[in-house]
DRENPAGU-73406 format. One record per residue: residue number from 1; residue in one letter; chain; z, x negated, y of N, C-alpha, C in turn. Coordinates in steps of 0.2 Angstrom, whole numbers. Layout:
# residues N
  nr rest kette  n_up n_east n_north ca_up ca_east ca_north  c_up c_east c_north
 NUM    a     A     Z      X       Y     Z       X        Y     Z      X       Y
...
***
This chain:
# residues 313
  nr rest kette  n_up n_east n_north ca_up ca_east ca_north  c_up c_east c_north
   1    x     A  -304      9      73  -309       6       78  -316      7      75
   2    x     A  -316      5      67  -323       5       68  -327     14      66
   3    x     A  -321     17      66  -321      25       65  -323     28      71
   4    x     A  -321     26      77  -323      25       83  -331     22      84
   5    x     A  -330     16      82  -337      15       83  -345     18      81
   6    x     A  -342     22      74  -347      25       70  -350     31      74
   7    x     A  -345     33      79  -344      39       81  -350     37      87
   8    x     A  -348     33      89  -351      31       95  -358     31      95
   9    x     A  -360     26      89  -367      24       88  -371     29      85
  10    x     A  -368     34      82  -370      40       78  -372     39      69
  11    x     A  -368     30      69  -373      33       61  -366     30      58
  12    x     A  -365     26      51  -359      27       47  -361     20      50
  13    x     A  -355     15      50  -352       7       49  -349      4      47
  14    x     A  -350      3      41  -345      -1       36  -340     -4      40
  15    x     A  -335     -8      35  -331     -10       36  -333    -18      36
  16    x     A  -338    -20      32  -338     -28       33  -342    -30      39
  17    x     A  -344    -26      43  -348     -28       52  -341    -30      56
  18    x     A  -336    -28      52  -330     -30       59  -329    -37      57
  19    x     A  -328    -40      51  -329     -46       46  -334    -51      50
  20    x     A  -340    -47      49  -346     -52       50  -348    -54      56
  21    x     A  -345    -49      62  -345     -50       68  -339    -49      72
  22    x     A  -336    -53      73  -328     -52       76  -326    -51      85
  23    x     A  -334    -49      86  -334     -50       95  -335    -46      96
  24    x     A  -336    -43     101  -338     -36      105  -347    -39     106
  25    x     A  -349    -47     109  -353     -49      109  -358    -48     100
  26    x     A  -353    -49      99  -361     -51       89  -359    -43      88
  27    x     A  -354    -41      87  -356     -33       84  -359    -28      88
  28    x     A  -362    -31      94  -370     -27       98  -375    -30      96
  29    x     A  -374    -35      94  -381     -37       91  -380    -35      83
  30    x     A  -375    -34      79  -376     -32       74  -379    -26      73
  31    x     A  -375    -22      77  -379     -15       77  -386    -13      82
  32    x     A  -388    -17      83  -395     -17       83  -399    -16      78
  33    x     A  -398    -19      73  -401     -21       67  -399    -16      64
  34    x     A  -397    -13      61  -397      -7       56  -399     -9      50
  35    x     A  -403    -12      48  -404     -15       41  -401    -18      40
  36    x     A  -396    -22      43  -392     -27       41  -387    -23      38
  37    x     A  -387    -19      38  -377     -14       37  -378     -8      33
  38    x     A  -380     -9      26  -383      -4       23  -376      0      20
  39    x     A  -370     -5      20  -364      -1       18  -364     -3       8
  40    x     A  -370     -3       4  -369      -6       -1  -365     -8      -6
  41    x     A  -365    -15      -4  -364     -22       -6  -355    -22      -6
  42    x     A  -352    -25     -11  -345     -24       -9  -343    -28      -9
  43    x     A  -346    -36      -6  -346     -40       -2  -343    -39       7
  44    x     A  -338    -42       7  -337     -42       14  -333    -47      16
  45    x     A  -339    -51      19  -336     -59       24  -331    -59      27
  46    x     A  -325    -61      27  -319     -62       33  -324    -68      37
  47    x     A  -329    -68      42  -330     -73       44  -339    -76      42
  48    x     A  -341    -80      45  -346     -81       43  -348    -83      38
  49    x     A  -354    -84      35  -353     -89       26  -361    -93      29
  50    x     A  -357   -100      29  -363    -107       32  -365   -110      25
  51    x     A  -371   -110      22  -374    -115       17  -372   -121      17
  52    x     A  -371   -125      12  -369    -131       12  -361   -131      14
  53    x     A  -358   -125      17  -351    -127       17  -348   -128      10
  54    x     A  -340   -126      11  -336    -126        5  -335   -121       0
  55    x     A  -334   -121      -6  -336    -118      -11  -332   -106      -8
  56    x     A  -332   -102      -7  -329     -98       -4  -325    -96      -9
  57    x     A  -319    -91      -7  -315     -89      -11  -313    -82     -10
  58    x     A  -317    -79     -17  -317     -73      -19  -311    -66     -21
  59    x     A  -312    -63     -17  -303     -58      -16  -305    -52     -19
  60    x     A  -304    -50     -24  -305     -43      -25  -300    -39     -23
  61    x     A  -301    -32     -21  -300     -28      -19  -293    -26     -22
  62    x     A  -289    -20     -20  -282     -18      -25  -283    -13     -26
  63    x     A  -280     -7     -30  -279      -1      -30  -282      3     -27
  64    x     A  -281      5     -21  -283       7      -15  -291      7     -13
  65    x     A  -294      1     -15  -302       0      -17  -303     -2      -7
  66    x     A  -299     -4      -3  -302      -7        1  -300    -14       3
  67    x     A  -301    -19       6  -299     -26        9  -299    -28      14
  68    x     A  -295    -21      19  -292     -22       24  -286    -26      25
  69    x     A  -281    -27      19  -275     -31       19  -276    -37      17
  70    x     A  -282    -41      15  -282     -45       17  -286    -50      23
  71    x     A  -284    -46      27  -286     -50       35  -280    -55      36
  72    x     A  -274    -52      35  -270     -61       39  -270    -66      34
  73    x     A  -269    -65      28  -270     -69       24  -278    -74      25
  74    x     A  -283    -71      26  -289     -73       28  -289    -77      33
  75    x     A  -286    -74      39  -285     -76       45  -280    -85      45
  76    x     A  -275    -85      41  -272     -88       39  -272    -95      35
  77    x     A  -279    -94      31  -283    -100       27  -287   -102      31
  78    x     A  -290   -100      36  -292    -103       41  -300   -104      41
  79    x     A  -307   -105      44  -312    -107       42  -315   -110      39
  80    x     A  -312   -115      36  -314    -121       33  -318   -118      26
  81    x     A  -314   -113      23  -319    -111       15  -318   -104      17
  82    x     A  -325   -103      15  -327     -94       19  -321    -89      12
  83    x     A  -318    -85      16  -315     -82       12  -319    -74      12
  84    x     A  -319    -72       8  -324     -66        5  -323    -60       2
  85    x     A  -322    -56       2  -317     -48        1  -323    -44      -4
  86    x     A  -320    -42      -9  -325     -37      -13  -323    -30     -13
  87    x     A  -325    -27     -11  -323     -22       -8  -325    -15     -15
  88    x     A  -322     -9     -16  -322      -6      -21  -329      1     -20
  89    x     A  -334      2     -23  -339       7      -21  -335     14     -19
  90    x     A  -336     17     -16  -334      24      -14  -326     24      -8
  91    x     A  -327     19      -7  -321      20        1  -323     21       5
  92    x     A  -329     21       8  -333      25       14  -338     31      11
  93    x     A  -334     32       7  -340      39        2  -347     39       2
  94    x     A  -348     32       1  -355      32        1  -359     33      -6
  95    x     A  -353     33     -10  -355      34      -21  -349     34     -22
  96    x     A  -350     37     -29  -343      39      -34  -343     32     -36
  97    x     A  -336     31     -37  -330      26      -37  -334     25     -46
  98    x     A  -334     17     -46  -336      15      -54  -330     15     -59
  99    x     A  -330     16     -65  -325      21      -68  -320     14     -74
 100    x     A  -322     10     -72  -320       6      -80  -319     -1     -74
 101    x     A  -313     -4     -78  -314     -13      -76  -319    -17     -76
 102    x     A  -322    -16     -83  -326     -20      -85  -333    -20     -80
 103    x     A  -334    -11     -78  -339      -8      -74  -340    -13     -68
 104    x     A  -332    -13     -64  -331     -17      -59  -334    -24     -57
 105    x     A  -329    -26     -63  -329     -33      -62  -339    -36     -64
 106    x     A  -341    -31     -69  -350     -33      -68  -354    -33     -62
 107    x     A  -352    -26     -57  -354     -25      -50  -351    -34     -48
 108    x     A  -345    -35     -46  -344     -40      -42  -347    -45     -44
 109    x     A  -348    -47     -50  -349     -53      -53  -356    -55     -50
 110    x     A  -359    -49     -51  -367     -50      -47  -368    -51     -41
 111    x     A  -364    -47     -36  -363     -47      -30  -360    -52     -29
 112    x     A  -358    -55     -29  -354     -63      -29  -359    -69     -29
 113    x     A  -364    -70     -37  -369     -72      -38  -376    -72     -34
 114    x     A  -373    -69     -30  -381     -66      -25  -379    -71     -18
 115    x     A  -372    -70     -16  -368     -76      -12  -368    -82     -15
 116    x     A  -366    -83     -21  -365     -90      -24  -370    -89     -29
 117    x     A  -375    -90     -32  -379     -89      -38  -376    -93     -44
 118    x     A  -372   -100     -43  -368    -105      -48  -363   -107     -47
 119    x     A  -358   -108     -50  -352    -112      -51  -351   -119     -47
 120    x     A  -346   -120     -48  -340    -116      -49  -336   -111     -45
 121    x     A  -333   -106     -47  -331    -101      -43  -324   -101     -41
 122    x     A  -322    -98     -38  -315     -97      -36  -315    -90     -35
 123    x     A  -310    -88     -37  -308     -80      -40  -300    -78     -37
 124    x     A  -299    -72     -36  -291     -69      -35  -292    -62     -32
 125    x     A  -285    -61     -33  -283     -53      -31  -277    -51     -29
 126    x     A  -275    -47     -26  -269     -43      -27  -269    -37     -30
 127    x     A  -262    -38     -33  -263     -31      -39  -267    -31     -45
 128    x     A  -270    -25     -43  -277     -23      -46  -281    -27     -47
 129    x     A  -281    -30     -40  -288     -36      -37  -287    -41     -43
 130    x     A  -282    -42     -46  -279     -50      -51  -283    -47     -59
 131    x     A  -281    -40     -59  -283     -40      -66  -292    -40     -67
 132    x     A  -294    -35     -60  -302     -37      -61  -305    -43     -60
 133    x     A  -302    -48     -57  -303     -54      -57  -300    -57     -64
 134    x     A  -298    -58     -65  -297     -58      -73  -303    -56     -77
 135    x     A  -303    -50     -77  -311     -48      -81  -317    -51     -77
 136    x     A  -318    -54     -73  -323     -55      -69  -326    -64     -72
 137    x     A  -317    -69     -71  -317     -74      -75  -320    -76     -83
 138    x     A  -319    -69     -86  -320     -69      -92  -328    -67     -94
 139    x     A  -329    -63     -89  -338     -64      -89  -342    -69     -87
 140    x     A  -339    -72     -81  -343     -78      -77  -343    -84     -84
 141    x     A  -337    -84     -86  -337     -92      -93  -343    -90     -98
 142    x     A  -342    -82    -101  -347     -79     -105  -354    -81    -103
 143    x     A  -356    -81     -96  -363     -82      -95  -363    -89     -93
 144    x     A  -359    -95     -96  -359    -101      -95  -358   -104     -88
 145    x     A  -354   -103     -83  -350    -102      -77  -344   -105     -77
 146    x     A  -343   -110     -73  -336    -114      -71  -331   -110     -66
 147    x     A  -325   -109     -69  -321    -104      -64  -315   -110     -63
 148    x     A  -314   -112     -56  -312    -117      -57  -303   -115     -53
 149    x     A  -301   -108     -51  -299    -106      -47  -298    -99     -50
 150    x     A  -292    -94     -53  -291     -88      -55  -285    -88     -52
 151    x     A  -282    -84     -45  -277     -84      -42  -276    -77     -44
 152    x     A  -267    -73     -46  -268     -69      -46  -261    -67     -43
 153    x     A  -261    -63     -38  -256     -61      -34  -250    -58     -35
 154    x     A  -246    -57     -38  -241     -51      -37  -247    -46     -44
 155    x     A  -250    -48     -48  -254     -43      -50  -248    -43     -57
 156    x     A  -250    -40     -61  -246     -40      -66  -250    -34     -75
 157    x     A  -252    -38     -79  -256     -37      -83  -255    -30     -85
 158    x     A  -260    -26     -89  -259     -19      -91  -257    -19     -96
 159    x     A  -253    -14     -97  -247     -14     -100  -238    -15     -99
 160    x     A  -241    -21     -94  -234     -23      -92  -231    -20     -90
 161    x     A  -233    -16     -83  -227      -8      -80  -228     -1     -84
 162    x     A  -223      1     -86  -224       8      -93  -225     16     -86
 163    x     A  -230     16     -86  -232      22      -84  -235     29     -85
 164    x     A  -234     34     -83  -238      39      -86  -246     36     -86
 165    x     A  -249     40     -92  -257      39      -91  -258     45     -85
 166    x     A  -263     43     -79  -266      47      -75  -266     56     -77
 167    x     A  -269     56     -82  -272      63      -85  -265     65     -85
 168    x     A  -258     64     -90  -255      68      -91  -250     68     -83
 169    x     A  -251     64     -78  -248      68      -71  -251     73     -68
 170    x     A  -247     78     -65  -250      84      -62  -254     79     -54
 171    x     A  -258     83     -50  -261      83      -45  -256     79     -39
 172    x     A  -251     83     -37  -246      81      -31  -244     74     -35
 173    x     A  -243     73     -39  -239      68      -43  -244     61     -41
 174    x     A  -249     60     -42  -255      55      -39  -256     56     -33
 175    x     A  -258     60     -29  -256      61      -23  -251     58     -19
 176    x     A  -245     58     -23  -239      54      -20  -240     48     -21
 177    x     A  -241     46     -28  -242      36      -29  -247     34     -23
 178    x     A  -253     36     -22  -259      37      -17  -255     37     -12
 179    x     A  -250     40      -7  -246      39       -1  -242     34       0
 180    x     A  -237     33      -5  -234      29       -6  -238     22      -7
 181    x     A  -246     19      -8  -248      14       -7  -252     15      -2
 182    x     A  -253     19       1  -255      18        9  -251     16      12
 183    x     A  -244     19      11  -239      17       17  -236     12      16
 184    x     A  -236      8      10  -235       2        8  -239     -4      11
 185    x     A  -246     -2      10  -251      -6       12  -251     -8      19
 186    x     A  -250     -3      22  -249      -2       32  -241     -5      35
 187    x     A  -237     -4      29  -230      -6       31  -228     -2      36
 188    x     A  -231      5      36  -227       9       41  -224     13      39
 189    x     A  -219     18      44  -215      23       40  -217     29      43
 190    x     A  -218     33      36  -218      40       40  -214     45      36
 191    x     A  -212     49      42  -206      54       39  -208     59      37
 192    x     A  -210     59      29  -214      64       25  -206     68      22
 193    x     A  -206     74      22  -201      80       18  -204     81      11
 194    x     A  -201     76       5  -205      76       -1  -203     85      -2
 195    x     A  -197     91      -2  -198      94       -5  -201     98      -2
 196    x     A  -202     99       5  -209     105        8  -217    103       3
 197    x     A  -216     95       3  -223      94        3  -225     97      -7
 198    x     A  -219     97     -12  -221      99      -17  -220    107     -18
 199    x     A  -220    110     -13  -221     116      -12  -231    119     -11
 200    x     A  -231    115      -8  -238     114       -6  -244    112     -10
 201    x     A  -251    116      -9  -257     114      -14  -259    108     -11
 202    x     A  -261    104     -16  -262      96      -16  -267     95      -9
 203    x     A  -273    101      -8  -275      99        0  -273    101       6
 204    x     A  -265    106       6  -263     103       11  -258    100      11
 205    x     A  -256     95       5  -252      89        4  -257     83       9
 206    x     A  -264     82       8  -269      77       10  -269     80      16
 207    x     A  -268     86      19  -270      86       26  -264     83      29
 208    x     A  -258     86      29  -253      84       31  -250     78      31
 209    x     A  -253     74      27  -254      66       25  -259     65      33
 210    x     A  -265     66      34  -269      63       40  -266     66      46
 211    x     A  -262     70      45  -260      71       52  -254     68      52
 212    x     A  -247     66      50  -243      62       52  -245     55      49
 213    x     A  -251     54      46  -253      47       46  -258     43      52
 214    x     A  -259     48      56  -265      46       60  -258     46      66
 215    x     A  -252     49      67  -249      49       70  -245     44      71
 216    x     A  -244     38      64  -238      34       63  -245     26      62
 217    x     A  -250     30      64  -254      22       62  -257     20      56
 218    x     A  -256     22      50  -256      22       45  -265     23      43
 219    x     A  -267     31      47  -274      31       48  -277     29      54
 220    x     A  -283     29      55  -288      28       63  -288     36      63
 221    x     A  -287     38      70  -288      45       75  -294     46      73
 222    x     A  -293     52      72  -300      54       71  -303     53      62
 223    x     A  -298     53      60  -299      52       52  -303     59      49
 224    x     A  -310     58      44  -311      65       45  -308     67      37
 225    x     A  -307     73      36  -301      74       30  -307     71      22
 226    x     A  -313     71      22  -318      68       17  -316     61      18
 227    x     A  -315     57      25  -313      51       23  -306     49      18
 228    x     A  -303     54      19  -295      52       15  -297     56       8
 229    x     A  -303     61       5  -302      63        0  -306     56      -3
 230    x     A  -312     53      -2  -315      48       -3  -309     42      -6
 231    x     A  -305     42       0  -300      35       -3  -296     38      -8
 232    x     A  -295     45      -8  -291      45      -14  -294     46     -21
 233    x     A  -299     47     -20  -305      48      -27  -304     39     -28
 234    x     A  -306     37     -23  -305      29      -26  -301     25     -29
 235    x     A  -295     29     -27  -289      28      -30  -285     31     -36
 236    x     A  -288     35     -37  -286      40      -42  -292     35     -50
 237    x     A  -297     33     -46  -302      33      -50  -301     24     -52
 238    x     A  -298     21     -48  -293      15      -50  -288     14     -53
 239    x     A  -284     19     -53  -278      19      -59  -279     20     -65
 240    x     A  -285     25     -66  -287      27      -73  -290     22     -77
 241    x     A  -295     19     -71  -299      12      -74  -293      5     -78
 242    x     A  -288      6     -73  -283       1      -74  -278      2     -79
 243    x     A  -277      8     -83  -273      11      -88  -277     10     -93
 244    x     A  -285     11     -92  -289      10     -101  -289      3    -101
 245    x     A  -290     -2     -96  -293      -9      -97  -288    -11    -103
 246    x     A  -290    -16    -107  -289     -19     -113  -290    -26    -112
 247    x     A  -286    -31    -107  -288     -38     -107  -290    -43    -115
 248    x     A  -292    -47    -113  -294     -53     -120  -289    -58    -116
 249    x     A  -286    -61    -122  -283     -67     -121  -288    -74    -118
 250    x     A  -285    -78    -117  -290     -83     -112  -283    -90    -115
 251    x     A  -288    -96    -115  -283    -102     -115  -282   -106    -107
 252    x     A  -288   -105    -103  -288    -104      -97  -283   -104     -93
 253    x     A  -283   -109     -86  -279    -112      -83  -277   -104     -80
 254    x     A  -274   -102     -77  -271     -96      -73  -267    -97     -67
 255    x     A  -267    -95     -62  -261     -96      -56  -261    -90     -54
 256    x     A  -252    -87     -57  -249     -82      -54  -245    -84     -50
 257    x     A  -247    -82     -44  -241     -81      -37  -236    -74     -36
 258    x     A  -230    -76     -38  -227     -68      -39  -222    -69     -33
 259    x     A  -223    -62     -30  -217     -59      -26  -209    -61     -28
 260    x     A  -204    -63     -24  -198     -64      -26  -194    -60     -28
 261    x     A  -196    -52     -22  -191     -47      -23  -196    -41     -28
 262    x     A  -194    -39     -32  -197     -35      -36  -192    -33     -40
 263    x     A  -194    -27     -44  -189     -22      -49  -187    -26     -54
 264    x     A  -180    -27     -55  -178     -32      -61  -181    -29     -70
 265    x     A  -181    -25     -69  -185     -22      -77  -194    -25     -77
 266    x     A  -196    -25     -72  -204     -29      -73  -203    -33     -74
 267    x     A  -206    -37     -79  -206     -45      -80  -207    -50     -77
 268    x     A  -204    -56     -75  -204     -60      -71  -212    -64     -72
 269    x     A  -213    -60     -75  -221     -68      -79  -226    -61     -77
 270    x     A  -227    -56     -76  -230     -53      -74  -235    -50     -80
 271    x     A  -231    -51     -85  -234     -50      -93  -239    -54     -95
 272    x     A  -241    -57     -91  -247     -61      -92  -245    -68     -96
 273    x     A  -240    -70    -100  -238     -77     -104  -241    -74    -110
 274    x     A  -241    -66    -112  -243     -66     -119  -252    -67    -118
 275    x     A  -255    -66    -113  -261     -67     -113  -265    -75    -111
 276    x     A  -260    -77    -107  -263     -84     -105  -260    -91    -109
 277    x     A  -254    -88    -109  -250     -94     -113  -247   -101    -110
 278    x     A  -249   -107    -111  -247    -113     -107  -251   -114    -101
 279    x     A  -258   -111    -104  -262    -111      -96  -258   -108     -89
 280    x     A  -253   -104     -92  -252     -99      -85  -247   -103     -78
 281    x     A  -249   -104     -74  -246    -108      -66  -241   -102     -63
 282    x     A  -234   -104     -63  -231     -98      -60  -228   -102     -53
 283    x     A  -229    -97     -46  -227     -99      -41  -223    -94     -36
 284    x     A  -217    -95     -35  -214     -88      -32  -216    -87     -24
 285    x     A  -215    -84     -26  -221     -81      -13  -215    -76     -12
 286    x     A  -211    -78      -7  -206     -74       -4  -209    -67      -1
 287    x     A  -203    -61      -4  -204     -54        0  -206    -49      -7
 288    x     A  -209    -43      -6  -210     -39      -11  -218    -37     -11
 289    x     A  -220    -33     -16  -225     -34      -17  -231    -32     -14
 290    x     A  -229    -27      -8  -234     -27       -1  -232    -33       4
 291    x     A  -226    -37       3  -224     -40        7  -226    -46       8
 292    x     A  -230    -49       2  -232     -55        1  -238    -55       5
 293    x     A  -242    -49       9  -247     -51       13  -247    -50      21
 294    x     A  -239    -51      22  -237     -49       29  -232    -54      29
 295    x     A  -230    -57      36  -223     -59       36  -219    -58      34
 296    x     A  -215    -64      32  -216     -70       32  -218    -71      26
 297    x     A  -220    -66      20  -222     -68       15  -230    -72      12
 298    x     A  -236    -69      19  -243     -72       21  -243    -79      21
 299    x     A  -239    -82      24  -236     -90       27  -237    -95      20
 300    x     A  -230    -92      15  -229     -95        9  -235    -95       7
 301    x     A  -240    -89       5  -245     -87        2  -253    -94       3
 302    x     A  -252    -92       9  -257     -92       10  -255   -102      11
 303    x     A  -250   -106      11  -249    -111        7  -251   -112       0
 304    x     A  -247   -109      -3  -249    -109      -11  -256   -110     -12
 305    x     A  -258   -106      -9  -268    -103       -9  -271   -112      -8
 306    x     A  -268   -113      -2  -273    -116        2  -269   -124      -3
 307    x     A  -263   -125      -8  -263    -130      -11  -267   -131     -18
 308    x     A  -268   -123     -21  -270    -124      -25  -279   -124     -25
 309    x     A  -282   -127     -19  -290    -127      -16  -288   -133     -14
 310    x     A  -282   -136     -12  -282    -144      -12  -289   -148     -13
 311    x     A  -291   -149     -19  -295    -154      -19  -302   -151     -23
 312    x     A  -303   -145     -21  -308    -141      -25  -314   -141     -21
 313    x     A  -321   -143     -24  -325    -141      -19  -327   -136     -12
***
């Protein structure tokens, strides 16, 4: 849709004008404004954010570098505490992807700050989004900052899954993990012939991805093929970040919410007991680890979420 819209209006339109304007009504008067939608900021409101309300709660992004999956989840906690998506630089190819966790988590922490300027903060992620949240917590306490909330999804520390480093997988090989978490993230299916496709050079592996992807829903029509090279630079440039990170242990309260269904050789603690220790809160959220943000697994979640904001500013 808003791929669609871009087109219409003639210039580029982030993803967070669909956030900040959910009407046919506000997003004409948004795009009146042009200065308002600089594209940026990797802040993105699910919804308005009112002064004087409730403290908001901070979702970093996953793998992927976008926060579109979490709208039901969003959708699902309801008004009451502005929920707020940080979204990853280079997914609308508007600058190269930040290359380090640490990188990351300093961008957000600012941009965050510029929303809240003080504590205490509420933090989380899925996946990826839990470990730079994790580094994010551990900069915000550094600069004297109360994190009174570190929600971490289904993430699971680094080191904990043994995978190749980036570098030593050939091209089609990340290309594939890259398909494989679109098609997870979208929860659709598409009938890809892995052994045609590893016959083929890696971009027309990528094309052949946006046309049965654009066909199964997976992309927006009209996807132009820089858009999906962009998300995969983001992604590629994610996993590297996420294989060098070096977490610091923390004595800090911790709440992991894990998937039920998951690979019996990953660790049920999400490898995070050697790093948090008695601090760590474990909560199971029915379904598998794209599932927890879809039914019926969003329901439980977004429960747990909203128990563990219970009595939080």
């Amino acid at each position: 849709m808003m791929s669609a819209v871009s087109e219409a209006v003639g210039r580029p339109v982030p993803l967070a004008a669909l956030f900040q304007a959910p009407t046919v009504e506000q997003l004409a008067v948004l795009l009146r404004d042009g200065a308002t939608m600089t594209g940026t900021s990797p802040v993105v409101p699910f919804g308005a954010l009112r002064p004087g309300g409730k403290t908001p709660f901070f979702c970093v992004h996953p793998v992927g570098g976008n926060v579109l999956c979490y709208a039901e989840l969003a959708r699902r906690l309801g008004t009451e505490r502005p929920f707020v998506g940080l979204q990853a630089q280079g997914v609308n190819g508007e600058a190269t992807p930040r290359g380090t966790v640490e990188e990351m988590a300093t961008a957000y922490v600012d941009a965050m700050r510029k929303v809240q300027p003080s504590g205490p903060y509420l933090l989380g992620g899925w996946s990826l989004g839990g470990v730079i949240a994790y580094e994010m917590a551990r900069q915000l306490r550094e600069q004297g900052q109360r994190v009174e909330l570190l929600a971490l999804i289904d993430a699971y520390a680094p080191g904990a899954v043994k995978a190749p480093e980036p570098s030593e997988m050939d091209r089609l090989q990340v290309i594939g993990m890259f398909v494989q978490d679109l098609l997870g993230a979208s929860l659709a299916h598409v009938e890809l012939d892995l052994e045609a496709l590893a016959a083929m050079s890696p971009d027309a592996v990528l094309e052949h991805l946006r046309v049965e992807g654009e066909r199964a829903g997976v992309l927006p029509l009209g996807t132009a093929p820089r858009q999906l090279q962009s998300l995969l630079q983001v992604f590629e440039s994610n996993l590297k970040a996420a294989r060098r990170y070096v977490p610091r242990p923390t004595q800090e309260r911790v709440v992991l919410l894990k998937a039920t269904e998951h690979d019996a050789e990953l660790p049920a603690d999400g490898g995070w007991s050697t790093l948090v220790g008695a601090g760590l809160e474990r909560h199971p959220v029915v379904g598998s680890h794209y599932g927890v943000l879809r039914e019926p697994g969003v329901q439980a979640l977004s429960e747990r979420l909203r128990e563990a904001m219970k009595h939080l500013p």
